[in-house]
N, C-alpha and C positions, 0 to 999 in steps of 0.2 A: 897714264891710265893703269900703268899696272901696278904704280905701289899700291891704291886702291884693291886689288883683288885681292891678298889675304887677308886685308881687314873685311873686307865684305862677306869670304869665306868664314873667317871666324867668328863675325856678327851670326851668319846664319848657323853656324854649327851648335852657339849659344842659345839656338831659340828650342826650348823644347818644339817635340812635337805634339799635334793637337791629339785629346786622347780622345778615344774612339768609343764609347759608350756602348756596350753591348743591348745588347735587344732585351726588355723584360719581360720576354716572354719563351724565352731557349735558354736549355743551360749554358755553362760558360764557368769555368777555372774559378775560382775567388776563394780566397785565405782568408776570410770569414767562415764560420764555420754553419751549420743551421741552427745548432743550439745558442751560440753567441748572435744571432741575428735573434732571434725569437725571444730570449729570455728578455721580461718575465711570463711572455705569453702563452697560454696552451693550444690556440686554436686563432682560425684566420690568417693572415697574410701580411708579413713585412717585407721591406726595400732593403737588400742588406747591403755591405758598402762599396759594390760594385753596381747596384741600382739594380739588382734583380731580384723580380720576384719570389717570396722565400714562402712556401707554404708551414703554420707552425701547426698544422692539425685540427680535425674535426670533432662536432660537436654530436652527442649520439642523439637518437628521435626524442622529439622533442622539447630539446636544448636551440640556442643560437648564443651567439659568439657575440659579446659587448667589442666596443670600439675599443676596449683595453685587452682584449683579446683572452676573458674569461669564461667560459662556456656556462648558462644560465637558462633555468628551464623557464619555458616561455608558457606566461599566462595565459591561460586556458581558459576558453569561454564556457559558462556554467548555464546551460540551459534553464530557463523560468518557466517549472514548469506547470505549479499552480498560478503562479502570478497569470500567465499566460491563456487559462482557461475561468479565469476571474467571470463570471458573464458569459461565456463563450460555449460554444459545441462546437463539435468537429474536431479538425485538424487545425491549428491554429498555429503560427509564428513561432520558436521558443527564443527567439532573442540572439540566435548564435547562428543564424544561416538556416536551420533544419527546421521541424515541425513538432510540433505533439497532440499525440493524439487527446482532445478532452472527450466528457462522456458524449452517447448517441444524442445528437438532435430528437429527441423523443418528442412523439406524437402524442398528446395531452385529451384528457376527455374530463368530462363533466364525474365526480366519484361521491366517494364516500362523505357525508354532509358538508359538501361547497370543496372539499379538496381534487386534487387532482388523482387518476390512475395514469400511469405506464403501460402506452397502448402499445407494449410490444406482443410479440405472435409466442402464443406456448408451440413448446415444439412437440412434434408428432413423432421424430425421429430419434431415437437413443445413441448419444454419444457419451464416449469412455474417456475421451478426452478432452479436455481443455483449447478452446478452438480459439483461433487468434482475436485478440482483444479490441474492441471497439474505442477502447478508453485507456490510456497511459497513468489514470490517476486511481485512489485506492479504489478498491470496489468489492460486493460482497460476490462471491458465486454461490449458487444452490446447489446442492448436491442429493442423490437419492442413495443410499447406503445400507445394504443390506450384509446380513452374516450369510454363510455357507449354506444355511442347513435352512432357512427360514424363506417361505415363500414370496417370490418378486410378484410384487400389488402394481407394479408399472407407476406409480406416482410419479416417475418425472416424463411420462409420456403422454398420462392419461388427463393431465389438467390439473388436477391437483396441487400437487406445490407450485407450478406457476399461477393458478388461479390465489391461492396463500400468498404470493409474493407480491400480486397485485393488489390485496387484501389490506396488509399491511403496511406497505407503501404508500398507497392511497390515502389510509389515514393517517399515519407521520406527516405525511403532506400537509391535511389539516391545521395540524396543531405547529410547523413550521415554515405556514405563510406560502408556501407553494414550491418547498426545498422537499428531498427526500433522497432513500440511500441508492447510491449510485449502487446496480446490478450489471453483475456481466450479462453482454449482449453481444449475439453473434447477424451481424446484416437483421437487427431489429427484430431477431428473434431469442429471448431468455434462454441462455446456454445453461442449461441444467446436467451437471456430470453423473455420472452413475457408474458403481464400486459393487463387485461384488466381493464380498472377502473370504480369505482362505481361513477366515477362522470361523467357529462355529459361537451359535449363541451363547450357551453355554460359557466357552473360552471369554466371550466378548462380555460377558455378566457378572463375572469372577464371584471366587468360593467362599469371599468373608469381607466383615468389615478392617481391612487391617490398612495401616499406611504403605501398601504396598501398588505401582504402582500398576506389576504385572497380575494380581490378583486381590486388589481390594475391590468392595461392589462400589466404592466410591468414584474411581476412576475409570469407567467406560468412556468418557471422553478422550480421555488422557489415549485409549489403546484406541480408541478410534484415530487419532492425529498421526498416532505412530506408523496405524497402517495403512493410511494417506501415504503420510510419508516415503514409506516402503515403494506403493505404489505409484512415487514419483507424480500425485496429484496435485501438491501444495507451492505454489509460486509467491514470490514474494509480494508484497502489497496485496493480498487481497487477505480476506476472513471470508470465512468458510459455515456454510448454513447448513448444516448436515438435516435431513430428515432420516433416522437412524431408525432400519426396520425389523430391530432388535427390542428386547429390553434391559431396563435395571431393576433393582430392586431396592433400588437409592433415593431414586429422585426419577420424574417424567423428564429432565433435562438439566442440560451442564454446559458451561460459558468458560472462557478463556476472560483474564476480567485483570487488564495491564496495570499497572506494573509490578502489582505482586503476582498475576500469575498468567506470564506471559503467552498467547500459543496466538494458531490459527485459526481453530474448530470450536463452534457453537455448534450442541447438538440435541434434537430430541429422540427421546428415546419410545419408539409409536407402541410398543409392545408392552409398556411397565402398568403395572399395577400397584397401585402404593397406598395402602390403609384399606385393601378390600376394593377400588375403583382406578377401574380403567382407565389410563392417560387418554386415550383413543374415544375415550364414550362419547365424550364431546363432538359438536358438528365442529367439520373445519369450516371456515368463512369460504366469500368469491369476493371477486374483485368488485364486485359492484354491489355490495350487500356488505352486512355486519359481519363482524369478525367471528370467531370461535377461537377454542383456548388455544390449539396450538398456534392460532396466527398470533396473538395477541403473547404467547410463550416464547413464541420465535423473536418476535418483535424485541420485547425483555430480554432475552439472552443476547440478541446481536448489540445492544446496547451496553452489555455490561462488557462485550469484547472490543468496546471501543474507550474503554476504558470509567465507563459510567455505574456506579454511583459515587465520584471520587470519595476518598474517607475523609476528607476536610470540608466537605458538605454538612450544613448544621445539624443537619436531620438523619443522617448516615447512623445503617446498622446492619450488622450482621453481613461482614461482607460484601458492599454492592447493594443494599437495599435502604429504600425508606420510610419511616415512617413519623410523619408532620404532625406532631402532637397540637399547632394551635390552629391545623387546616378541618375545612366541614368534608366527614369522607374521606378519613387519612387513605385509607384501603382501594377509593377510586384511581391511587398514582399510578403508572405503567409500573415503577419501579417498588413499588410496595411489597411488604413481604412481613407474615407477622414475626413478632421481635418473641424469642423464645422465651417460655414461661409468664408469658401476660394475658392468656384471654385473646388476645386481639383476634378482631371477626378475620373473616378468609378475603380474600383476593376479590376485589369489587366487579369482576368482568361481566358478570349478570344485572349491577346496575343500569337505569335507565339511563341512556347517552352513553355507556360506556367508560373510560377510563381518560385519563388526563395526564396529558405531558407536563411532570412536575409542577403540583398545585399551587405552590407559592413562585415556581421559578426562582427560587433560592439554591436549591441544593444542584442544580446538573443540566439546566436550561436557560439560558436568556439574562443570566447574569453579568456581575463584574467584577464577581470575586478574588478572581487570579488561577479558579482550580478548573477543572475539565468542564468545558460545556459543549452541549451537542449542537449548539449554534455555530460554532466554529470549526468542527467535526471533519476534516478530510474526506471522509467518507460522504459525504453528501454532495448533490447535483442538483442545482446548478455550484458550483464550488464557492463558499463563502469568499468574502474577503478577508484576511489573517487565518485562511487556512491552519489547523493543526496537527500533525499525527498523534496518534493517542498515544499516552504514556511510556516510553518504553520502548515505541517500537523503530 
């Protein structure tokens, strides 16, 4: 038996022993380095070659780490948020977990011949500010806008411009089938802002006609946005309906009119007087009655700030205006305007039946042109299908 033991001793002394695998999850010695275990990785986790976990670094917000261990910003769900209120009111789905708000479920009434009014509540109360929004999608707000120096008529408390707003909504209605512009609304009541400004009429009037835009008479609009602006009034997505209770000596009102002249602010000017007659002589309209000039002005203006009367319209003139040389009644269009040095009669808003959402629906309505049409208009509720923002914006 014993020449056997040193062969059995030096069988066993021959046998490695077994090796002991450390835990992957504690450190532990290893001649691996973490840069030779990681490379070519930035981020994530390898086994380096003692079988432990080797962290090679994270990814910043945002990011996540591929299985090749290269840090990749992670696709990002894009809320839908016309597609979403296609049809819709309320709060509705946007496709990414969250909500959006579409316009107010508005209360509907019998209006202006067979269309609809916006039975929202004029308010009694004056607010300066901008109160939280009813609707996530574009939308117009009203504004009451007075200079320094010139006396406050109360128009956004006394009925007035929201009886205007119901005015002319009503009839857009009409003429687009039971669509019309989406207004800010606050709990179902027409949020009308109100500015008073630190500048005087005067300032707000300017002292010539010059291309200037702090003191030409052409630009009262232009210093009205600015001093929006200033006053931190102007939010993104919405246009701006100013009743301006100043005046010019330019024009009764002035449009932002995209893509050549981009802004916020449509405005009339309640104070001007232009060839001897008062912008103001006019009765304003009511919501449940015929129009007057400035609702039917306002109307015109908010539509050329949505980009209307594109200049590739056939009948386009003079900036944003039309007029249909083979239509009966070029002058009954919303958008009409006489073409300089022709005679053409004036503005048909005293015709019987009133005015017409572009009379052939060639130029800015109801086409298939390819250029701007108000059928597909962003700004309208219930929100079209192939929604569009206007030009530019």
């Amino acid at each position: 038996m014993k020449q056997w033991l040193p062969l059995m001793l030096l069988s066993l002394a021959g046998c490695p022993e077994p090796m002991v695998m450390p835990s992957p999850d504690l450190p532990a010695e290893c001649p691996e380095t973490r840069e030779q275990t990681c490379f070519p990785a930035l981020c994530g986790e390898k086994l380096n070659a003692c079988g432990q976990r080797v962290s090679c670094g994270t990814c910043e917000a945002g990011q996540s780490c591929t299985v090749t261990g290269v840090c990749e910003t992670m696709m990002q769900c894009v809320p839908d948020v016309m597609g979403a209120c296609i049809g819709h009111c309320g709060d509705q789905p946007d496709g990414c977990g969250g909500t959006v708000r579409c316009g107010p479920c508005m209360e509907l009434d019998a209006g202006v011949d067979g269309g609809v009014v916006q039975m929202f509540r004029c308010p009694v109360t004056r607010s300066s500010v901008d109160r939280p929004d009813e609707s996530g999608l574009l939308q117009v707000r009203m504004m009451y806008v007075i200079p320094s120096d010139l006396p406050d008529e109360s128009l956004d408390v006394n009925g007035r411009i929201c009886e205007s707003a119901r005015a002319f909504t009503g009839w857009l209605s009409t003429q687009l089938g039971g669509r019309t512009l989406r207004l800010d609304q606050k709990d179902g009541e027409l949020d009308i802002g109100f500015l008073r400004l630190n500048k005087t009429n005067a300032e707000m009037r300017g002292s010539g006609n010059l291309s200037n835009v702090t003191t030409g008479i052409a630009y009262v609009r232009e210093r009205i946005e600015r001093e929006l602006v200033a006053g931190n009034q102007i939010k993104p997505d919405k246009l701006y309906a100013v009743f301006y209770g100043g005046e010019s000596t330019y024009a009764c009102g002035g449009a932002a009119y995209p893509p050549a002249l981009i802004g916020s602010v449509i405005a009339m000017y309640l104070k001007s007087n232009i060839g001897g007659v008062g912008c103001e002589s006019r009765p304003w309209g009511q919501g449940n009655a015929s129009l007057g000039y400035f609702d039917w002005a306002m109307l015109h203006d908010v539509l050329h700030g949505v980009g209307i009367v594109p200049a590739a319209a056939p009948n386009h003139h003079t900036t944003g205006h039309v007029f249909d040389v083979s239509a009966t009644g070029p002058n009954t269009d919303l958008m009409y305007s006489p073409r300089p040095g022709m005679g053409d009669p004036g503005w048909g808003i005293d015709t019987p039946g009133g005015l017409v959402l572009d009379l052939r629906h060639d130029d800015y309505f109801a086409h298939d042109a390819g250029y701007v049409n108000l059928a597909k208009s962003a700004f309208l509720e219930p929100l079209p299908v192939g929604a569009v923002r206007p030009p530019g914006w």
